[in-house]
C-alpha positions as CSV (number, residue, x, y, z in Angstrom):
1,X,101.7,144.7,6.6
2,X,102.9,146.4,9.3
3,X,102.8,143.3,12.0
4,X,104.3,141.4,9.5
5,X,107.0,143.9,9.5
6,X,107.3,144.1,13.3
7,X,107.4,140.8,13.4
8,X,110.0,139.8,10.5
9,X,112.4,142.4,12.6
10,X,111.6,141.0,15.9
11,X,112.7,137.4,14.8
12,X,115.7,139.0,13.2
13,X,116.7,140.7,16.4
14,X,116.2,137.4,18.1
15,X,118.0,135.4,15.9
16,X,120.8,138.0,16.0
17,X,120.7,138.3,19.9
18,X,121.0,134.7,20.0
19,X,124.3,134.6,17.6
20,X,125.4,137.6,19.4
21,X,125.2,136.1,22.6
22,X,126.1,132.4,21.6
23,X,129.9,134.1,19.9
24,X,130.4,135.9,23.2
25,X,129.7,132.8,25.4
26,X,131.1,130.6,23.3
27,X,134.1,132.4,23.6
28,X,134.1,133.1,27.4
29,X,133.5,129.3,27.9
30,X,136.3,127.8,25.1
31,X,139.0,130.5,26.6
32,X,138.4,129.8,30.2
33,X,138.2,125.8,29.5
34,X,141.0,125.8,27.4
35,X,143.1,128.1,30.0
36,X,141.4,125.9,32.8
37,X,143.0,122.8,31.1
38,X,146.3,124.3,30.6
39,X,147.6,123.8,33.9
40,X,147.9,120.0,33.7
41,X,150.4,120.0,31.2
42,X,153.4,120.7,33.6
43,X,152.0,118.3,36.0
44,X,153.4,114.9,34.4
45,X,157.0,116.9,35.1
46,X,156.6,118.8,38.1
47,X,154.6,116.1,40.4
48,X,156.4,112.8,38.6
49,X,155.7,109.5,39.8
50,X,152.6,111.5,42.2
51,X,150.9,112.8,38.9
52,X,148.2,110.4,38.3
53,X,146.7,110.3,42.5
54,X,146.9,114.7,42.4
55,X,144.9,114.3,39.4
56,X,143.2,112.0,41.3
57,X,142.8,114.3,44.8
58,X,142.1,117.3,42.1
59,X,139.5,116.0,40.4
60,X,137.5,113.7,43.2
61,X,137.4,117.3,44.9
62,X,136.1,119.3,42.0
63,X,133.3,116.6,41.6
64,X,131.7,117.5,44.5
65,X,132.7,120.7,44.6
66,X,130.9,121.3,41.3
67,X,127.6,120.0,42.8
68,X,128.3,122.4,45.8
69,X,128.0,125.4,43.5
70,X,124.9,124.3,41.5
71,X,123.9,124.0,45.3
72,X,125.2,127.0,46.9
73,X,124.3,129.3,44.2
74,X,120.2,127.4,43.6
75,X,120.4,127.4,40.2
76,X,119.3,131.0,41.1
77,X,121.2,133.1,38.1
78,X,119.7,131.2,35.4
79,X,116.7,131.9,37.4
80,X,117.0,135.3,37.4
81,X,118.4,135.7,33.8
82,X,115.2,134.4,33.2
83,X,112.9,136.5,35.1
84,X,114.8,139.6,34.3
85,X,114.3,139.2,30.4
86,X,110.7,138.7,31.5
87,X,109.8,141.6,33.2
88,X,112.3,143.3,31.3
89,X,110.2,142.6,27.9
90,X,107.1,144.2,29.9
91,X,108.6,147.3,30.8
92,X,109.3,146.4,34.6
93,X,112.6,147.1,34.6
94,X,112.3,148.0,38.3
95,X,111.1,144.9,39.4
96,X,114.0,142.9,38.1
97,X,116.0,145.2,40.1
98,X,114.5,144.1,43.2
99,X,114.4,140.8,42.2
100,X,118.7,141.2,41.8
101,X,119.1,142.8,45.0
102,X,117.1,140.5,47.2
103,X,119.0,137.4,45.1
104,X,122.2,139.0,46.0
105,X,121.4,138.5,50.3
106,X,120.3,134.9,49.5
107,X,123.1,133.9,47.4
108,X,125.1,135.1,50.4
109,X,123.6,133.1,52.7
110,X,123.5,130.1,50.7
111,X,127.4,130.4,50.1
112,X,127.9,130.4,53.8
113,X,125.8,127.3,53.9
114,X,127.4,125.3,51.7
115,X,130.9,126.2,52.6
116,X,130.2,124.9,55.9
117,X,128.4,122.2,54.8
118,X,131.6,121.2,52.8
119,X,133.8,121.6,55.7
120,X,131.9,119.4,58.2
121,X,131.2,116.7,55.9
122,X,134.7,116.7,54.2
123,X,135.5,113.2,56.7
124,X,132.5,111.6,55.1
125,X,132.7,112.5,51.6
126,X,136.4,111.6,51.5
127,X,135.3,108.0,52.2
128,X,138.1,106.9,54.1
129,X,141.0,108.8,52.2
130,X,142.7,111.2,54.5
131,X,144.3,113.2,51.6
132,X,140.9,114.3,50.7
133,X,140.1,116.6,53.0
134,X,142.5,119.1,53.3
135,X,141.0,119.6,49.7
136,X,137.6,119.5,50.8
137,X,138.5,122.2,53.7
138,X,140.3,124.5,50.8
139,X,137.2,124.4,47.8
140,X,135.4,125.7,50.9
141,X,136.4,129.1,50.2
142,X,135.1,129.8,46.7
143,X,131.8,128.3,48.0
144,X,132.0,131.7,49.6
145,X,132.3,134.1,46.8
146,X,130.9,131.7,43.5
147,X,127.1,132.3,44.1
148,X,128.0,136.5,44.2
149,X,130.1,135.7,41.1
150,X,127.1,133.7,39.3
151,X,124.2,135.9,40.8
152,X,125.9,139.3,39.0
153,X,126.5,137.2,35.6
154,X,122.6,136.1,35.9
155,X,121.7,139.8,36.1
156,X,123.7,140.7,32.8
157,X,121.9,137.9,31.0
158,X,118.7,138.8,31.7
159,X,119.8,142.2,29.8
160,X,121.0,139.7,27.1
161,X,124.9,141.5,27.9
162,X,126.7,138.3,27.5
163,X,130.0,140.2,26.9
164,X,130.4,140.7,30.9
165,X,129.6,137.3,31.6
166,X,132.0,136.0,28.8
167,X,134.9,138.4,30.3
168,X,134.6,137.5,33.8
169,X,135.3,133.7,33.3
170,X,138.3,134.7,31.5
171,X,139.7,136.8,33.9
172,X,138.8,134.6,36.7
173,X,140.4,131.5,35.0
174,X,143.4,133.7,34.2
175,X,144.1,134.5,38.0
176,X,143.0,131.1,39.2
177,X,146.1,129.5,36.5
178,X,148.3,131.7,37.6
179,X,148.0,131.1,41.1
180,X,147.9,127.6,40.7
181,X,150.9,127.3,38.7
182,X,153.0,129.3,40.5
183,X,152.0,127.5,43.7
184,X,152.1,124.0,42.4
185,X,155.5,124.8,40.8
186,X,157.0,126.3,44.3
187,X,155.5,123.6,46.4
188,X,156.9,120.5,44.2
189,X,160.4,122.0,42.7
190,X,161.2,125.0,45.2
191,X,160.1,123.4,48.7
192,X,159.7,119.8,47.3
193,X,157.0,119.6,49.5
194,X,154.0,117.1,49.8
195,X,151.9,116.6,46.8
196,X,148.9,116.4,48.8
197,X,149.5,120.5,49.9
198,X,150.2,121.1,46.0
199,X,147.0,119.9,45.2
200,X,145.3,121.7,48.6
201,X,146.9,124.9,46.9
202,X,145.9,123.9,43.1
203,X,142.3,123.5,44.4
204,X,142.5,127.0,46.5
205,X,142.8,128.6,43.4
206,X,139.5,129.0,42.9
207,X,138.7,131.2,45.4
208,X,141.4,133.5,44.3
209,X,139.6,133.6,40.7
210,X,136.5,133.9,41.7
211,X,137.4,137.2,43.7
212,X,139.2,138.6,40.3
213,X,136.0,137.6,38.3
214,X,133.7,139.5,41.1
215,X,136.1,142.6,41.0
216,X,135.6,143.1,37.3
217,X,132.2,142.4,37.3
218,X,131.4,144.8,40.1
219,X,133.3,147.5,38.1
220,X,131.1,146.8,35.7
221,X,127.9,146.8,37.2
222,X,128.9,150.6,38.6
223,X,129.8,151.7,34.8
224,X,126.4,150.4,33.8
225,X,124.4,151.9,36.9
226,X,123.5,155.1,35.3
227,X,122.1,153.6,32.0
228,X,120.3,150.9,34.3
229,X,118.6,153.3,36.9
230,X,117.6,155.3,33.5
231,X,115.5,152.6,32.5
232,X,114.1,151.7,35.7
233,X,112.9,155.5,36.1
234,X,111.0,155.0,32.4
235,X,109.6,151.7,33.4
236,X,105.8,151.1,33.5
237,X,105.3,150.4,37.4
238,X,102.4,148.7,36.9
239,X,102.9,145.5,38.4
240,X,103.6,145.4,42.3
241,X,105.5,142.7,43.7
242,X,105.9,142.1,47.0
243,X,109.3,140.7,48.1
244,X,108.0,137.4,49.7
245,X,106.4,137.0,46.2
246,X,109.8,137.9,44.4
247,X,112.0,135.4,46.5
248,X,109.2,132.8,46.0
249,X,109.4,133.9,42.4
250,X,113.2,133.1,42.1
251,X,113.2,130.2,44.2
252,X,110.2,128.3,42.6
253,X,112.1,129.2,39.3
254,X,115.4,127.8,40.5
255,X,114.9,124.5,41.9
256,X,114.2,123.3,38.8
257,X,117.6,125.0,37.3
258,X,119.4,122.7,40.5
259,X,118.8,119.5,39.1
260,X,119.5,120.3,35.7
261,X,122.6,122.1,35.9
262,X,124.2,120.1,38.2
263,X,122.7,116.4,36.3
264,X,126.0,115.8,34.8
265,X,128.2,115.8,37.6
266,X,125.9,114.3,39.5
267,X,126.2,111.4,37.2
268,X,129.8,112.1,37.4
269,X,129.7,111.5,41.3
270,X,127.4,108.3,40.5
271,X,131.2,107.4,38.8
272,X,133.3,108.3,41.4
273,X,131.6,106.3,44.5
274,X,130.6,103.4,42.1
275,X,133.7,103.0,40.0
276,X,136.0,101.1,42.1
277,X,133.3,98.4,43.8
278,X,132.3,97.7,41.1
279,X,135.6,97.0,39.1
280,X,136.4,95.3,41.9
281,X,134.4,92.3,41.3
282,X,135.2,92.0,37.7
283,X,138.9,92.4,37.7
284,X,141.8,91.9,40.6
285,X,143.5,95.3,40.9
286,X,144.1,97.5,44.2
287,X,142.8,100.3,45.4
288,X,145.2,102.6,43.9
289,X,145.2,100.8,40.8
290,X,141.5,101.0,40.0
291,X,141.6,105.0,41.0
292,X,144.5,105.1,38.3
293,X,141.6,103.7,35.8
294,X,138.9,105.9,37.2
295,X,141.5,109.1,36.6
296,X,141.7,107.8,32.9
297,X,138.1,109.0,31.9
298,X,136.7,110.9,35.2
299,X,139.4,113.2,35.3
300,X,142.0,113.0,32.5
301,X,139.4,112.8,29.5
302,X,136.5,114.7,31.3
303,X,138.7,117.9,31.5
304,X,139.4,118.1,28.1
305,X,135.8,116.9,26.8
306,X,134.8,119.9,28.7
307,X,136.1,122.1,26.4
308,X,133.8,120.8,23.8
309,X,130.7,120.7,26.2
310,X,131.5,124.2,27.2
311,X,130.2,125.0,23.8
312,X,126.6,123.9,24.5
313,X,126.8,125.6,27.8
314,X,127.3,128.9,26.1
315,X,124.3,128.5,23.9
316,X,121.9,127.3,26.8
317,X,123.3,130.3,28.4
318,X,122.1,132.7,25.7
319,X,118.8,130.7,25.0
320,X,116.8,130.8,28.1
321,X,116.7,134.4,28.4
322,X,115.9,134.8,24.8
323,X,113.3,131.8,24.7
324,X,111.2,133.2,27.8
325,X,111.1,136.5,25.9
326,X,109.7,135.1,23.1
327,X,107.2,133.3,25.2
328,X,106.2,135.9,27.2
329,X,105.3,138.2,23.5
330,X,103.1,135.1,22.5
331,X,104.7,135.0,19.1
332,X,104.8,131.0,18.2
333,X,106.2,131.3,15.3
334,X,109.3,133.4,17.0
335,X,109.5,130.6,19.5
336,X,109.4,127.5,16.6
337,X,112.3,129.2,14.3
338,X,114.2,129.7,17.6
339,X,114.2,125.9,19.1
340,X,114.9,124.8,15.5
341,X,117.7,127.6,15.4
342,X,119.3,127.0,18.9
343,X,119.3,123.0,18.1
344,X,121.0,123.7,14.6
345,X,123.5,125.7,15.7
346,X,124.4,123.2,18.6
347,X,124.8,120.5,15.8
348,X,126.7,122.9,13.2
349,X,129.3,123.5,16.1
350,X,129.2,120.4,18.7
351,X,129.2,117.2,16.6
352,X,132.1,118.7,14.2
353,X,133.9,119.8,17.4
354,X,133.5,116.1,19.3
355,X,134.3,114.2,15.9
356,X,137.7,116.9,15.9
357,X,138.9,115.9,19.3
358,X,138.4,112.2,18.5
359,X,140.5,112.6,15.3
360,X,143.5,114.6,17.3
361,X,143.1,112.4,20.4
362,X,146.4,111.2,20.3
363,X,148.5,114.2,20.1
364,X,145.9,116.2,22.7
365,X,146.3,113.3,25.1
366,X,149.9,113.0,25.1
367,X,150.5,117.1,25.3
368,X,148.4,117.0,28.4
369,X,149.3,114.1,30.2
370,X,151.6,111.7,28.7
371,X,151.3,109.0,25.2
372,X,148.9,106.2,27.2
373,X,147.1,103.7,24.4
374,X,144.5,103.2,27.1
375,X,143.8,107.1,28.1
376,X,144.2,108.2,24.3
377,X,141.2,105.5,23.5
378,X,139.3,106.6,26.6
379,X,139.4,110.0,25.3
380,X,138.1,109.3,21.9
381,X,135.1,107.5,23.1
382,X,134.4,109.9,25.4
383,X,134.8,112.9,22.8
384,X,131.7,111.1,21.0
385,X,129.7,111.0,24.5
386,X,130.6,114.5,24.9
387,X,128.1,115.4,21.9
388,X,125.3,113.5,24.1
389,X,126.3,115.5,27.0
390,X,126.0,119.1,25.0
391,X,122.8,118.4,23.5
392,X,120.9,117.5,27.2
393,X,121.9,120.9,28.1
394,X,120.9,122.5,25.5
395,X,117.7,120.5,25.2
396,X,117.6,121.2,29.1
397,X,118.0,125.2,28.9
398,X,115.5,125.5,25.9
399,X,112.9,123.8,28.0
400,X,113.4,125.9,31.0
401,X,113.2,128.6,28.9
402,X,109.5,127.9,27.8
403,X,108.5,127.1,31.5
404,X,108.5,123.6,31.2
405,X,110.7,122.8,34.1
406,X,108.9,119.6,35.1
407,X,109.0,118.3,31.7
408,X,113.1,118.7,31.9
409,X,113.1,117.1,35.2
410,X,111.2,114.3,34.3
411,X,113.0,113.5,31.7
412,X,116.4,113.9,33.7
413,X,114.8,111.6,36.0
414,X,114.3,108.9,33.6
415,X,117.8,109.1,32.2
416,X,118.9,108.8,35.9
417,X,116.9,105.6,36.2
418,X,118.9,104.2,33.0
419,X,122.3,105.7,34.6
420,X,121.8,103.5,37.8
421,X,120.6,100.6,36.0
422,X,123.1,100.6,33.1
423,X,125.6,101.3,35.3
424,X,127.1,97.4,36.4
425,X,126.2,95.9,33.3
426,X,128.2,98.2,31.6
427,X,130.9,98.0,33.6
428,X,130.9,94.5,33.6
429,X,131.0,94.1,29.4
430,X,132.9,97.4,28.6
431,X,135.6,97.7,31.8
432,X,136.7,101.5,32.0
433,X,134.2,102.6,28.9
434,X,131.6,101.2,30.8
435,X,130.7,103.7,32.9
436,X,131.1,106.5,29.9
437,X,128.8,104.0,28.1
438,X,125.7,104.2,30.7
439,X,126.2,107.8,30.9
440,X,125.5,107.9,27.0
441,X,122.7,105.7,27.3
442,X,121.2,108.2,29.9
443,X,121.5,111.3,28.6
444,X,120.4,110.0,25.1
445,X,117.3,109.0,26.5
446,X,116.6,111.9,28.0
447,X,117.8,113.9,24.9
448,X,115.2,112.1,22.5
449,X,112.4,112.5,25.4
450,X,113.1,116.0,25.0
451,X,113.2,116.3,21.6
452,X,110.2,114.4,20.9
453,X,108.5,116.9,23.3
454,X,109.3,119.9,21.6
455,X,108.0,118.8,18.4
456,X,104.8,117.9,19.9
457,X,104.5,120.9,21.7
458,X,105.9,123.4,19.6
459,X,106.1,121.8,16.0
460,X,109.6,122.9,15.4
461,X,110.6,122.5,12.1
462,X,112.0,118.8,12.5
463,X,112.4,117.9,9.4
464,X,114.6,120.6,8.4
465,X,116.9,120.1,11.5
466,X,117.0,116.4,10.4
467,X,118.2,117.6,6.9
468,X,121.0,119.7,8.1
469,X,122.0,117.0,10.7
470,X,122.8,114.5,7.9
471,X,124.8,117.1,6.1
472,X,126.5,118.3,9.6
473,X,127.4,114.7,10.1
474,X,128.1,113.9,6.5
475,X,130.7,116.9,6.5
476,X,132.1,115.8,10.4
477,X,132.9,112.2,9.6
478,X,134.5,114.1,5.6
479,X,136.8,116.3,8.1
480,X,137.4,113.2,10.9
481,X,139.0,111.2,8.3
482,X,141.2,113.8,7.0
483,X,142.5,115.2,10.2
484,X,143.0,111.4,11.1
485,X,145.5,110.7,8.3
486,X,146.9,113.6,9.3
487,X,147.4,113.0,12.4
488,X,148.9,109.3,11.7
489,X,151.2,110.9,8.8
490,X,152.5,113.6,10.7
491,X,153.2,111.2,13.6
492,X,155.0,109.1,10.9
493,X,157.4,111.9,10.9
494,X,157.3,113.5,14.5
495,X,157.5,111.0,18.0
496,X,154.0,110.5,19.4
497,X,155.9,110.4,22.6
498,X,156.9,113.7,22.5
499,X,154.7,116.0,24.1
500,X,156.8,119.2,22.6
501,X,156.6,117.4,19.3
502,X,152.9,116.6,19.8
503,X,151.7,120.6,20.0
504,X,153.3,120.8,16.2
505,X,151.2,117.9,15.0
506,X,148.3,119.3,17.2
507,X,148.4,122.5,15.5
508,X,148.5,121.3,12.2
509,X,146.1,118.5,12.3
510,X,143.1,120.9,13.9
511,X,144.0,124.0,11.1
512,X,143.6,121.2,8.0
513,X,140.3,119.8,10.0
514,X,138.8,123.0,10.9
515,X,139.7,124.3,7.4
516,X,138.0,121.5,5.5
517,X,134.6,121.5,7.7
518,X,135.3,125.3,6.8
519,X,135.2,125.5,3.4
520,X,132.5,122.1,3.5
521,X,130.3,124.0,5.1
522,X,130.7,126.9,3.2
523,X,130.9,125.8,-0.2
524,X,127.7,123.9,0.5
525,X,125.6,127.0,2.4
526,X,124.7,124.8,5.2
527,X,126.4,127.6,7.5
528,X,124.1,130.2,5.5
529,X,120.8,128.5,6.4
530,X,122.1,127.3,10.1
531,X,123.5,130.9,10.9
532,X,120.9,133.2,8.6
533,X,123.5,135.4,7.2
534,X,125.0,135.6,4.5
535,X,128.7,134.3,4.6
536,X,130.0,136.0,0.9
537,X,132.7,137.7,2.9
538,X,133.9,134.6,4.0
539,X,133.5,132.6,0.9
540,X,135.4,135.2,-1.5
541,X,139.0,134.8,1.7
542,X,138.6,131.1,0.8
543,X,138.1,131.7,-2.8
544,X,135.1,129.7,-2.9
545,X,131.9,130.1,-5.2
């Protein structure tokens, strides 16, 4: 009775730290993205006929550079998240200290590493475009500070403290804006300088947030120190480490963490140095013409789909810490109820989000850039992809959490295999969707690999997840529709040119959607089962039964 007991409380402390964790991340992620996106919209103004080649410069750069810091920091924090919960679970709260301070001198060394890296090969990776590397030469400098950043985050995970973690990326996207903005606008309206040395500045910016995200953390890492070295003084000792072992430890942990983390922007880069030789043979266009398409989806429509894939990002966050726990007590039926849980809650919040942005893709387009037929289109397909996108990493996170790293990587390598051979036929039936359409195929593949694993090795409750899928759906396509005859009457009324114009029909358009997957999914108690607490509270504001 007792075990029972312990072990009804135990998944209730899981599933609580998972919802906990998953609010807090979600939030981090959706404020930074959102406040990471916000910059654009004066752009269109403020860089005129230059916009669409500095969004070009901007986001070619941040490809790379996004590879660079899954590098630079070795996939190392999840790593250590990981590791931490372990030995934290047995009592070795000591040893995941060391393992955090020895992490901390490697992810120095690899920051210095890749930073260089970046700067010597910033001729090459430019292929042929001079305005590249002056941006090359200025993402250099967050390759300096990002892997501190991420290392200290990775600690607090392990703790299952999301809150630091989730606070951080706000405050570091908050200085990184500012900075940017107020540059940009200086550069361009002040000085009416070079939009290659706006962009250089725009791209800086990240360096100057990562140092305000470091600073906070740091502060709180000393707050914390005397609870922490409390529980290292009360911790068994009964496992010796050496630190050859540790760093082998993290490092055989990590690699695997690489690959994963960094697979969608690899595929992204798979885009960017495929994109235009490949058009080229289809269609008669320029140079600058065919980068003006490849902005459309790689840049224009990825920085917003971001905001929704940011969403699974927070829950794989939040999931391998608590999945290796869970494997490390033993308790299968702990580990069944949280795959099924973790995949749930991805669908009750991704697929309702992607269908959302599809339905408002119009006004969202047109506040951020401009009204474009062609980039509003782009965007809604790729809002769909997006879901794709979301559930690899969270399929990706959950097995890393259970220590089946070359299962993950396997799979990733197959959807890589579809990625490269997809890639021209696509292009070649579907123009600019095409390459958004072999990235789908890919990352499907994988998805269902990975699925179809976990039920064979863990015999998640598959059927019930299916159940609740169909209803998720049925209630997303319900609140698509809606918000899309929304959308299309208000615009009846306000001018879809008008990006001022376009935040009032935004604003109404995502309150009537997100209120009628609300009450859908209230009324119903699909969010009941998903979530496994009771939503009264909510039901009685809405004056629901």
């Amino acid at each position: 009775m007792t075990n029972s007991s312990d072990t009804k409380a135990t998944d209730k402390s899981s599933q609580s730290k998972m919802l906990r964790g998953s609010a807090w991340m979600t939030a981090g992620s959706i404020f930074s993205r959102i406040l990471g996106a916000i910059y654009v919209i004066p752009w269109p103004i403020w860089f005129g006929v230059n916009f669409l080649a500095a969004n070009n410069l901007f986001g070619r750069g941040y490809q790379i550079y996004s590879v660079l810091i899954v590098v630079s920091t070795a996939g190392i924090p999840g790593a250590l998240s990981k590791q931490i919960a372990h030995y934290n679970e047995m009592n070795e709260y000591g040893v995941g200290q060391k393992l955090f301070q020895k992490s901390l001198i490697l992810m120095l060394i690899m920051g210095i590493l890749s930073a260089g890296a970046l700067y010597l090969l910033a001729p090459v990776l430019s292929q042929g475009d001079a305005r590249m590397i002056p941006v090359f030469h200025s993402l250099c400098w967050p390759l300096l500070v990002i892997p501190l950043l991420s290392i200290m985050r990775g600690f607090f995970q392990g703790y299952a403290e999301m809150a630091p973690s989730a606070i951080s990326q706000f405050i570091e996207q908050v200085a990184r804006v500012i900075y940017m903005t107020v540059t940009v606008f200086v550069i361009t309206q002040v000085l009416r300088g070079s939009y290659i040395d706006a962009v250089t500045q725009a791209t800086f910016a990240a360096f100057i947030g990562a140092v305000a995200g470091l600073l906070l953390l740091i502060w709180h890492y000393l707050k914390q120190r005397p609870r922490i070295e409390k529980l290292i003084a009360g911790s068994n000792n009964a496992i010796t480490v050496s630190t050859n072992d540790l760093l082998k430890g993290i490092i055989k942990q990590s690699i695997p963490f690489i690959v994963i983390d960094a697979s969608i922007n690899l595929v992204y880069i798979i885009d960017q140095y495929s994109f235009n030789r490949m058009m080229s043979d289809f269609v008669i266009a320029s140079d600058h013409q065919l980068w003006n398409l490849y902005t459309l989806f790689a840049v224009n429509a990825n920085k917003l789909i971001s905001i929704t894939v940011s969403l699974a990002a927070a829950m794989a966050v939040t999931a391998v810490p608590l999945m290796s726990a869970a494997h490390v007590r033993g308790n299968q039926k702990e580990l069944r109820q949280q795959i099924g849980s973790t995949i749930q809650l991805f669908n009750l919040v991704m697929i309702p989000a992607a269908f959302g942005m599809a339905a408002v893709a119009e006004p969202l387009y047109t506040l951020f850039y401009s009204h474009d037929a062609l980039g509003i289109s782009v965007l809604q397909f790729s809002s769909y992809i997006s879901i794709l996108l979301g559930l690899f990493t969270v399929l990706g996170a959950i097995l890393q959490g259970l220590y089946q790293n070359r299962l993950a990587l396997f799979y990733l390598l197959i959807g890589f295999i579809v990625k490269i051979v997809a890639q021209y036929p696509a292009i070649y039936f579907f123009r600019v969707y095409g390459p958004l359409v072999s990235t789908g195929l890919a990352f499907a593949t994988s998805s269902i690999l990975m699925l179809a694993a976990l039920h064979r090795y863990y015999h998640f409750d598959a059927w019930q997840t299916i159940r609740r899928l169909i209803g998720i759906i049925g209630f997303s396509v319900i609140m698509y529709l809606i918000t899309s005859l929304t959308v299309k009457g208000l615009l009846l009324v306000f001018n879809p040119q008008s990006r001022l114009q376009s935040v009032l029909v935004l604003a109404i358009s995502v309150a009537v959607g997100g209120l009628v997957y609300a009450v859908l999914a209230l009324k119903s108690r699909l969010a009941d089962y998903v979530l496994g607490s009771n939503l009264d509270r909510f039901r009685r504001k809405l004056k629901l039964k």
